[in-house]
N, C-alpha and C positions, 0 to 999 in steps of 0.2 A: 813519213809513212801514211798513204792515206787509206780511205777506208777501204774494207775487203781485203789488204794487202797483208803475204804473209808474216805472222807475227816472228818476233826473235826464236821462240820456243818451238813453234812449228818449222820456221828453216834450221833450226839445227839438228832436227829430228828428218829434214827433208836434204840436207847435201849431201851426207854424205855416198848417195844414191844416184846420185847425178852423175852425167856420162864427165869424164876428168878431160884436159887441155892436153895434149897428147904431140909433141916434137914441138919446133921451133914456130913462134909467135902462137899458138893457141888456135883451137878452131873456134870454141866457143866462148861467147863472153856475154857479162851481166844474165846472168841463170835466172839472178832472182829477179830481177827489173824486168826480163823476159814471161816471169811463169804469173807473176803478178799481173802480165799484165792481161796474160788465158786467163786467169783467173777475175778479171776486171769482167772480161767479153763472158766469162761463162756465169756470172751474177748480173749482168745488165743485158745479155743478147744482142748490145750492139753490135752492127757490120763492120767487122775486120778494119775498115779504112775510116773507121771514125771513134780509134782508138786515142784517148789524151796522150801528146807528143813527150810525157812522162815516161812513156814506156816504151821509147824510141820510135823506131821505123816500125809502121805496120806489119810490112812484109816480113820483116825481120820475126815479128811474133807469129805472124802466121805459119811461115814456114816451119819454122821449130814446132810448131803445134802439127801441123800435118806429118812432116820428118816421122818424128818422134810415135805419131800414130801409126804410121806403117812399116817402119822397122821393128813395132813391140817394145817400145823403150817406155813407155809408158807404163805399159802390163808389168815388166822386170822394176820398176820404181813401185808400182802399187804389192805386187810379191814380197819385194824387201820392206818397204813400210809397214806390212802383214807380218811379217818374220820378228822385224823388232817388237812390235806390240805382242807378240804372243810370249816373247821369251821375259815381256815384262810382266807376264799373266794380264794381259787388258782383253784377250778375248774369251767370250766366254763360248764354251763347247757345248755347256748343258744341252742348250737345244737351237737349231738352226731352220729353219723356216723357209720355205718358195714360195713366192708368188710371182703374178706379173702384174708389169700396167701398162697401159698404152699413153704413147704419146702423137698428138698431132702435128704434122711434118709444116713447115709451111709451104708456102707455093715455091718460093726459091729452091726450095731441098730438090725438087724434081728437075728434070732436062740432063742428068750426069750423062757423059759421052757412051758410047755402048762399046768401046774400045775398055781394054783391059787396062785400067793404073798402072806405073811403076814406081819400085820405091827409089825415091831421090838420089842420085847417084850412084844406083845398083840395078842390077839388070835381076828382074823377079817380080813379081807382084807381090801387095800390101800385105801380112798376116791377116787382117778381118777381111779380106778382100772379099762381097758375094756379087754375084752375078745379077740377082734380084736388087740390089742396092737396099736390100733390108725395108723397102715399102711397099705397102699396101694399097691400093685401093678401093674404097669401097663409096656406098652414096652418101658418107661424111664427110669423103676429102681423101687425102694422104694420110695415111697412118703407120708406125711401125711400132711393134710393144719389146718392151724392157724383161725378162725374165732373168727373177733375184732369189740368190740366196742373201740369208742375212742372220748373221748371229745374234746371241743374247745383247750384246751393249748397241744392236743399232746400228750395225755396220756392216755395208756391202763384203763379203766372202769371195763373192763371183759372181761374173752374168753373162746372158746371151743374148743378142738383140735379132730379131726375126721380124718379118711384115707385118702387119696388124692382125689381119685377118686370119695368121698361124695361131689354133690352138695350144691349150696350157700343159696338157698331160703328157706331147711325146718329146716336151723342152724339160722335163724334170730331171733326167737321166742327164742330159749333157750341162746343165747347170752344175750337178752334185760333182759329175770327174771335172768338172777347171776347178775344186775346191783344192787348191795345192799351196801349203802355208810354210815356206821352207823353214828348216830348224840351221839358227846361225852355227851348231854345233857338229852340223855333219847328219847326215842317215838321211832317211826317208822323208818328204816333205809330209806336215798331216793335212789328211783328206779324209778323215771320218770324223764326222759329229757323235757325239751323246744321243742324243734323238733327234729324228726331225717331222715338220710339221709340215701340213698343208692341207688347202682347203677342200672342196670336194671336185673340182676341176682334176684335180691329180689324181682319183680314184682309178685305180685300173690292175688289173693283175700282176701288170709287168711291172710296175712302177712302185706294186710290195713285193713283187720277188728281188724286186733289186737290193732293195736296203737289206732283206732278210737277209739275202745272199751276204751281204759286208757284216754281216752283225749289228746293223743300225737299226735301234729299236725306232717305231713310226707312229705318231696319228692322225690317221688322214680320214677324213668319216665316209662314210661308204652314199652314196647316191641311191633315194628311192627307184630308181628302176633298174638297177644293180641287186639291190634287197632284195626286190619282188623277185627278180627273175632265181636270183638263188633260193630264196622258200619254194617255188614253185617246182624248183628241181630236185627238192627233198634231201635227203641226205648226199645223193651226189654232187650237190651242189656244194657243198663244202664246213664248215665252220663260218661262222660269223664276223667278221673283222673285229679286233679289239680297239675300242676307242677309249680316252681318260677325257674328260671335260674338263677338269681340270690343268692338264698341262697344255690342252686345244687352247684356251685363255691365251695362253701366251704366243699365239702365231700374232697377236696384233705387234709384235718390235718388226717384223718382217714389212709390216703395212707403215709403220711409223719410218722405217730405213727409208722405204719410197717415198714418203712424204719429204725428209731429208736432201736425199736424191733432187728429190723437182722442185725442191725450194730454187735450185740453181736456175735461171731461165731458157739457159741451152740446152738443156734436157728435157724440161716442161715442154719446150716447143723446139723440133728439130729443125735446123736452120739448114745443117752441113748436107751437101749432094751425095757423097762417097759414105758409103757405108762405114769403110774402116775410121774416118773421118770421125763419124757421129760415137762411133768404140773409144773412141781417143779421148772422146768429148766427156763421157759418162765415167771413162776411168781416171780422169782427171778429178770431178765432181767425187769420185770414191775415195782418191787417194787425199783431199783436202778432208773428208768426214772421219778419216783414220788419223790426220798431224790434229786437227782438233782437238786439245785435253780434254 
């Protein structure tokens, strides 16, 4: 076993999620020597073909990395990994947290073909497939930002990845609906929190009518020129937004999840051209922060 690689505890909490060998001689083989070895390239960032010959054939990993990214097989591993920690009580509801962070793309990430992907032996394009290829630019470079939910223990819920240069306030809403944590027992998956937090980028009316609407109690503190304009409107301007400072405290596990997150190197700095590509990338990064005891 060498370092980075998954441990005994974390693969047996990780196979049985994995796609199964299906008719005669098997499609796929060595799972673990395969995901170990994504998992090598997404703590080092090295390039695909200068992968140690421990973890076979390159291509061989690479492909099951992209595969896997564009069919959602990734997304349905990180669901069920959610599913089992919940039904062990490891996540906590109390309170769930947004933010975002940007990350800078490198120079490789750019030049992706302007033809449309397909997913590997199916005729359709990728599930993250975007048109924009999720980058930005601006006078820093390439940039595309990470927008996170994240629960009390520190761990990615759900995310959305959007250009750099896309603000924070109208990613709140599609962050919170992919929060779907299925129950191994049947019914409805859960997608409501206890409360949730966020910082003052996420201020906006629409963004408390939403949670109001679910019954999700919020604190998100209101922006001085938000303030101003409502005293200035007197009573029609409304009530005040209710804020607790003290459960505000707690949006730093949200900031700490990120930190988490881009400890990974492929995440830190976007390497992958395809959007869905770099989705695959960060949901991998999410699903090894959930088999971690």
């Amino acid at each position: 076993m060498g370092r980075g690689d998954l441990l005994d505890q974390e693969w047996a909490r990780l196979e049985p999620h994995l796609p199964k060998n299906v008719g005669r001689g098997g499609r796929w083989k060595s799972h673990r020597r395969v995901i170990n070895g994504i998992l090598f390239r997404q703590r080092t960032g090295v390039p695909w073909r200068d992968l140690p010959a421990r973890f076979g054939k390159w291509k061989t990993v690479h492909d099951r990395h992209r595969r896997w990214s564009a069919d959602g097989t990734w997304e349905r591993i990180l669901r069920a990994v959610q599913a089992d920690a919940d039904a062990e009580g490891r996540i906590d509801w109390s309170m769930v947290s947004v933010d975002s962070t940007s990350c800078r793309a490198h120079q490789h990430a750019a030049g992706a073909r302007t033809a449309a992907p397909l997913v590997p032996g199916r005729r359709g394009q990728p599930v993250q497939h975007r048109s924009d290829e999720a980058l930005g630019r601006s006078r820093g470079g390439l940039t595309c930002k990470i927008h996170l939910s994240g629960e009390g223990g520190r761990r990615p819920l759900a995310f959305v990845i959007t250009p750099g240069q896309w603000g924070d306030a109208p990613q709140l809403i599609p962050v919170l609906e992919r929060i779907r944590v299925p129950r191994p027992g049947g019914g409805h998956p859960r997608t409501r929190p206890g409360h949730l937090g966020g910082d003052k980028a996420y201020s906006s009316r629409q963004n408390r009518r939403y949670p109001r609407r679910r019954q999700i109690k919020h604190t998100i503190p209101e922006r001085k020129d938000q303030r101003a304009n409502r005293q200035r409107r007197g009573s029609a301007g409304g009530r005040p937004a209710g804020f607790d400072k003290t459960i505000y405290k707690r949006r730093n596990e949200v900031e700490r999840t990120i930190n988490a997150l881009k400890g990974f190197r492929t995440v830190a700095t976007r390497f992958d051209k395809r959007a869905y590509i770099f989705h695959g990338t960060v949901t991998v990064a999410a699903i090894r922060l959930w088999l971690r005891p």
